[in-house]
C-alpha positions in Angstrom: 0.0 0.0 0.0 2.8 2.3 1.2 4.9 1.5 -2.5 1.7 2.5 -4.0 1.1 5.8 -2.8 4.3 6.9 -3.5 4.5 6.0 -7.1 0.9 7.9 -7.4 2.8 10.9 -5.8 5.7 10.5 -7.8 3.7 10.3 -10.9 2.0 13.8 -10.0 4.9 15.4 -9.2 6.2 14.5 -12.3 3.0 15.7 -14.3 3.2 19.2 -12.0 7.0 20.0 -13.2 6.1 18.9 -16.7 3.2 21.2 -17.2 5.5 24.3 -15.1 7.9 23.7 -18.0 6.0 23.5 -20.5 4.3 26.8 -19.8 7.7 28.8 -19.5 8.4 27.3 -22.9 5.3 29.0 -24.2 5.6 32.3 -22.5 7.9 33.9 -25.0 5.4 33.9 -27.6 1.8 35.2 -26.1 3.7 38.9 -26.4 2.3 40.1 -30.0 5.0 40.8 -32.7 4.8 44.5 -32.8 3.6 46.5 -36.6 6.6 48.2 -38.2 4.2 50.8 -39.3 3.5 52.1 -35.7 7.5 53.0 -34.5 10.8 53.6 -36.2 12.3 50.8 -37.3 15.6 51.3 -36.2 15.2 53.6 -33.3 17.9 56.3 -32.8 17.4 56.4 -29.0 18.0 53.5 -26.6 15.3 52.2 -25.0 14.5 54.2 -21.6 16.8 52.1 -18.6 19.7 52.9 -21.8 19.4 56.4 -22.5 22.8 57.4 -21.8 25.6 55.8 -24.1 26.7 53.0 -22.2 28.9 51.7 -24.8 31.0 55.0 -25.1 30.6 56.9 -21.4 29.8 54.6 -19.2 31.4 52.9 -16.8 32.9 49.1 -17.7 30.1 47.1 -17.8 27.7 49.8 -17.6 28.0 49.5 -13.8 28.0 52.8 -12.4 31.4 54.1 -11.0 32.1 52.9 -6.9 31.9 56.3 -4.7 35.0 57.5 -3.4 36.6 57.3 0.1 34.0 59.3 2.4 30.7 60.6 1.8 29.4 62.3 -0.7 28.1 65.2 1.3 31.6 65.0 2.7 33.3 65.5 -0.9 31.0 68.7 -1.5 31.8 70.6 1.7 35.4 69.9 0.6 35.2 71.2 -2.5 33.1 74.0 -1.9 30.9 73.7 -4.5 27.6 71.7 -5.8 28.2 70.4 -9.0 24.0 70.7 -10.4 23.8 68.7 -14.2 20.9 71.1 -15.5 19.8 71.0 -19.3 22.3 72.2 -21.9 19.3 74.2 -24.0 17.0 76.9 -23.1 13.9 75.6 -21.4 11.9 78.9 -20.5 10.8 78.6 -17.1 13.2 75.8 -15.9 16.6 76.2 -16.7 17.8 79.3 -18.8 20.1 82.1 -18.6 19.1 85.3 -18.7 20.8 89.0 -20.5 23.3 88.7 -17.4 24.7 85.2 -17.4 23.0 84.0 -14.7 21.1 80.8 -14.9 17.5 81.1 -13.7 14.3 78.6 -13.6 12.3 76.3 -11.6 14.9 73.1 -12.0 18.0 75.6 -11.3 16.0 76.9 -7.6 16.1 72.9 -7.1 19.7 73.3 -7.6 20.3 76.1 -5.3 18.0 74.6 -2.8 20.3 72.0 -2.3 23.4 74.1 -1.9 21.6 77.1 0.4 21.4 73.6 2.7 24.9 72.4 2.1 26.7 75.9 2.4 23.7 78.3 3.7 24.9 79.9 -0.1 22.7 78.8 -2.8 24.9 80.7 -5.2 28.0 77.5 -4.5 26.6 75.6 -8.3 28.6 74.8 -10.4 26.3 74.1 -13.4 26.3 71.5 -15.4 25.1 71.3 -18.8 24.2 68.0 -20.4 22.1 66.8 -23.0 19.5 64.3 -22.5 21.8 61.5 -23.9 25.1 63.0 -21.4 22.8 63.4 -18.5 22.9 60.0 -16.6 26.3 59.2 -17.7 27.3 62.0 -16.3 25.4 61.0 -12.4 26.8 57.4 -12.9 30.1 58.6 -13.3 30.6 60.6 -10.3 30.9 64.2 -12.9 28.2 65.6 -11.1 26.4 65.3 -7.5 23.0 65.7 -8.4 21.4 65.7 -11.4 17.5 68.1 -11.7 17.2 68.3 -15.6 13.6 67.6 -16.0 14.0 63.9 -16.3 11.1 61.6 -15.7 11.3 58.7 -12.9 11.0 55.5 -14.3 10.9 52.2 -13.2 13.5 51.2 -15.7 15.5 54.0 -15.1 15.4 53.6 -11.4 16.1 49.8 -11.5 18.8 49.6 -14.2 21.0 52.7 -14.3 22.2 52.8 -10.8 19.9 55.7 -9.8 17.7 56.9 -6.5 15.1 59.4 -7.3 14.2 62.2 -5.1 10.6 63.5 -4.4 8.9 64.4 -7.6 8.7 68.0 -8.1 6.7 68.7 -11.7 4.5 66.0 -12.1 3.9 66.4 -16.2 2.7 64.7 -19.2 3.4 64.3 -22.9 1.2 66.8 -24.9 1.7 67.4 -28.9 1.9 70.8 -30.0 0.6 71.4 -34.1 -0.3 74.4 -36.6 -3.8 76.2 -35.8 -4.2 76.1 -39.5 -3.5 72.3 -39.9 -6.7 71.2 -38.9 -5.7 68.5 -36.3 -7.8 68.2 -33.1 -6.9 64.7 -32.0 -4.2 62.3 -32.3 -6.6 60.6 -34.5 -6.5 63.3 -37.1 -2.4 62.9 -37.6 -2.5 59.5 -38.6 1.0 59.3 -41.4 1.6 62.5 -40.0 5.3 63.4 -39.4 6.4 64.8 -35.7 10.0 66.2 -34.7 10.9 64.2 -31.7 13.9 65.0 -29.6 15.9 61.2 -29.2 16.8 59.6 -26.2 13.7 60.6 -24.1 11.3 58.7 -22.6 8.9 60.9 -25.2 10.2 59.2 -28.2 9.3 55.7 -26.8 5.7 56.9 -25.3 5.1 58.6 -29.1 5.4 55.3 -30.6 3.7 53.6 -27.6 0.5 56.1 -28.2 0.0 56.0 -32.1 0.4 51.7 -31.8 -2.1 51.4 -29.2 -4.5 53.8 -31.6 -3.4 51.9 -35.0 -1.8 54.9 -36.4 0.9 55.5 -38.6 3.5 58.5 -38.1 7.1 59.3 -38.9 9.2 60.0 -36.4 11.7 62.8 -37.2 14.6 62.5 -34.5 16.9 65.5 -33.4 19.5 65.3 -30.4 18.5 67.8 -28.4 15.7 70.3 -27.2 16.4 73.5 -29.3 17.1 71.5 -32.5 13.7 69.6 -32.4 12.1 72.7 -32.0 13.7 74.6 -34.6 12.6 72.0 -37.0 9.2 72.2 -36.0 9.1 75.6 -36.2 11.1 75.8 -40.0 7.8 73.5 -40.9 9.7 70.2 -40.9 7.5 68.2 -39.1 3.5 68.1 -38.6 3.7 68.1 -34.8 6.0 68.7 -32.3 6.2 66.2 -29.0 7.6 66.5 -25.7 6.4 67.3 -21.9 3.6 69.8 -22.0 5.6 71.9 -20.0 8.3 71.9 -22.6 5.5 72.6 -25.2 4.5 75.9 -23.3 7.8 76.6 -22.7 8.8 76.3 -26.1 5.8 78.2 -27.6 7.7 81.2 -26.5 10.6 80.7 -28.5 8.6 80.1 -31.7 8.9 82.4 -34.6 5.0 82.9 -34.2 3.8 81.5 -31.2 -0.1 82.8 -32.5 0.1 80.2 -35.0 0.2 77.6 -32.7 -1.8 75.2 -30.1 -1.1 72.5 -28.0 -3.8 69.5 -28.0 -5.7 68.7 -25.5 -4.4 65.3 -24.8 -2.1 63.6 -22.2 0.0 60.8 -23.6 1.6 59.4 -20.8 3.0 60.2 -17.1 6.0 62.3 -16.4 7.0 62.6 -13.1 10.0 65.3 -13.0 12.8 65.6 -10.1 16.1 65.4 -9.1 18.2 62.4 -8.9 21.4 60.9 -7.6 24.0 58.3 -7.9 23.1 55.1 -5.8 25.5 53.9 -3.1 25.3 56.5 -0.7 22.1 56.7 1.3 23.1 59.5 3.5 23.3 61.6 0.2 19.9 60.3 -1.0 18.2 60.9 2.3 19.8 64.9 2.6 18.2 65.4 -1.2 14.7 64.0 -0.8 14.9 66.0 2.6 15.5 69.0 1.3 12.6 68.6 -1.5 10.5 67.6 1.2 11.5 70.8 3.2 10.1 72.8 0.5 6.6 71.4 0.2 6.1 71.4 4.1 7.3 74.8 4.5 4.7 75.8 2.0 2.1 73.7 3.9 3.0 75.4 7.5 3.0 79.0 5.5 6.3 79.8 6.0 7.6 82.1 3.3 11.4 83.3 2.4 10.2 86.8 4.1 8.3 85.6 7.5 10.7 82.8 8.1 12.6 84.8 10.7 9.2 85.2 12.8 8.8 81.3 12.7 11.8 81.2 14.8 10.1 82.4 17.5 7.2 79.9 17.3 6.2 78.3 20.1 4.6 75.2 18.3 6.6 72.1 18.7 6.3 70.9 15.4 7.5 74.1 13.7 10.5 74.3 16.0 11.5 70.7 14.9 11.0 71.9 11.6 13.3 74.6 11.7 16.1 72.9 14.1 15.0 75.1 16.8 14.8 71.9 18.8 16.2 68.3 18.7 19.0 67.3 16.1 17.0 65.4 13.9 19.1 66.4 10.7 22.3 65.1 11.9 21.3 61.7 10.8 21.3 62.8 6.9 24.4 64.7 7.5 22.9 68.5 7.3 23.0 71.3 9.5 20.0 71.4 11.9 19.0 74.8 10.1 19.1 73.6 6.7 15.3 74.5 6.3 15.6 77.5 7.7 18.6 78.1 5.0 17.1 77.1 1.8 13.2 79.0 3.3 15.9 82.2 3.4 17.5 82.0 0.5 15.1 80.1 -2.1 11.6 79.9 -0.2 9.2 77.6 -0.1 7.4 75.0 -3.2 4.9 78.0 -3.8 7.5 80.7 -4.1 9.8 78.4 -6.3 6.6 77.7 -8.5 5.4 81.3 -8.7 8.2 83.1 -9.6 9.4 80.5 -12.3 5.5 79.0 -13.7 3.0 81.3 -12.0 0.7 84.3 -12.9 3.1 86.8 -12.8 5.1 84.8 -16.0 4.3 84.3 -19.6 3.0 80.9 -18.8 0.6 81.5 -16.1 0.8 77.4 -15.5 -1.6 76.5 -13.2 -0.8 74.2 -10.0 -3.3 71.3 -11.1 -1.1 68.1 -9.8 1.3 70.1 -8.6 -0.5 71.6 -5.6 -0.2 70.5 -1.7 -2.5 67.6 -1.1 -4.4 69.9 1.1 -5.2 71.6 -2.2 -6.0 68.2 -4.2 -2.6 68.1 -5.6 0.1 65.6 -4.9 2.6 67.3 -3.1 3.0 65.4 0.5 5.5 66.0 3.3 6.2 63.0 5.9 6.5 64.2 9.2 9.7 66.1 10.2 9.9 64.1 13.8 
């Protein structure tokens, strides 16, 4: 009885692992083959966890460079400056330089953020300019500290490139910008259409990702960088013009006649924007997300770049935590205790950032949507400085 029970089991177990195998044999081909009408055939950018050329800038292996002897945080005191990789072509709004030579925008006040907590100077940048191809190359290899150069968190990114992501701070989403006169309302209506795409960008990938899923047809034409892709758009080159609908609005400005233009009312796809860093130092990491996360709360506890110094008088417990006034809780991410109070001072607050770079007072007059406090029904969320 006992020898035949175990031949029944042994006979199930067998059928079990035979039918396991079988069905990894199979997997490979449930995925559809994809249309060649739908995407470029030969793609000039890398998939999205590739962007940066691996082959040629990276690191042996494409594993990113070891950090050096010391922290990170450590490193930057030393040398006095923050080394900020920023984009290499105007981007209204976010990173430009203006009639003086000084770089201005919302992604550059990230920059100085991060060095009015490091120094209690947010003018110690160095800025970096890189192209989206240069830009993660340049993280993984140690040539810059932090890199904020509107560049969208993805999970491929994030797993494969050696990256940590800070807090989001521009959540966005591809838009496509056409002619008024062209007729186009909808996606729909640019079916063979031809659209100036800037390569190595998670918008090239989405594009084709978008007009497959529809059964459309379109052309991609591919430029290396920002100010090229628009300048063929606007010399009539291509149909549409695709990119991060901030970039779009951004952009418009810079067109020859900006009248003659409109972005569509459509969202292709999910662009969370922020600064990231190299992985393999945590304490960096945490002083980075901190100091993005100082920004929204101090917006959310109303305290401004010009009423910060009556804060210090608060007698509420959690605002004197907040500003260092009590406890030593930023000694554990390797930043002075007043490092909130610093970048409040010298940058301000998430509000004050996003006004004077986005807000009504600007040509773009963007409006907060997403990118409001969650007390506001935006995303913007704080954990507790405690």
């Amino acid at each position: 009885m006992r020898k035949h029970i175990t031949l029944v089991l042994a006979g199930l177990l067998s059928l079990i692992l035979a039918a396991c195998g079988g069905q990894a044999q199979q997997s490979p081909t449930t995925a559809p083959a994809q249309p060649a009408t739908t995407a470029p055939e030969q793609p000039t950018a890398a998939p999205a966890p590739t962007a940066a050329p691996a082959a040629t800038a990276a690191p042996a292996g494409g594993t990113p460079a070891q950090p050096a002897a010391g922290g990170q945080i450590e490193r930057i005191l030393a040398r006095g400056t923050l080394i900020c990789g920023v984009n290499n072509n105007p981007l209204p709004g976010f990173a430009t330089v203006d009639a003086a030579g000084v770089r201005r925008g919302f992604d550059v006040d990230f920059c100085r953020a991060v060095a009015a907590a490091l120094f209690d100077d947010p003018d110690k940048v160095e800025y970096r300019p890189l192209s989206a191809q240069e830009r993660f190359t340049a993280l993984q290899t140690g040539e810059i500290d932090v890199l904020i150069r509107n560049s969208t968190w993805t999970l491929g990114r994030d797993g494969n490139l050696g990256l940590d992501w800070a807090p989001t701070t521009f959540y966005d989403g591809q838009g496509m910008m056409v002619r008024k006169d062209s007729g186009i309302e909808t996606l729909e209506d640019m079916n063979g259409a031809t659209i100036c795409v800037q390569t190595g960008t998670t918008t090239e990938l989405n594009l084709a990702d978008q007009f497959r899923a529809r059964g459309l047809t379109f052309t991609p034409v591919v430029f290396p960088d920002g100010d090229s892709t628009r300048a063929a758009y606007d010399a009539g080159q291509c149909d549409g013009f695709t990119t991060d609908k901030s970039g779009l609005i951004s952009s418009l400005t810079l067109l020859s006649n900006p009248a003659d233009h409109k972005i569509l009312e459509v969202t292709m796809s999910k662009e969370p924007l922020g600064p990231s860093v190299r992985q393999g130092d945590p304490q960096w990491f945490d002083a980075v997300r901190w100091i993005v996360f100082a920004t929204f709360q101090a917006e959310e506890y109303g305290i401004t770049s010009q009423n910060v110094n009556d804060f210090l008088n608060s007698d509420v417990p959690e605002i004197r935590r907040f500003l260092g006034i009590e406890g030593d809780l930023a000694k554990g991410i390797g930043l002075s205790n007043d490092f909130t109070v610093r970048i409040i001072r010298h940058v301000g607050n998430y509000a004050e950032i996003y006004d004077r770079n986005l807000g009504p007072d600007t040509p773009f007059n963007l409006p907060r949507g997403l990118n409001a406090l969650y007390t506001d029904g935006g995303l913007l969320y704080s954990p507790p400085f405690r």
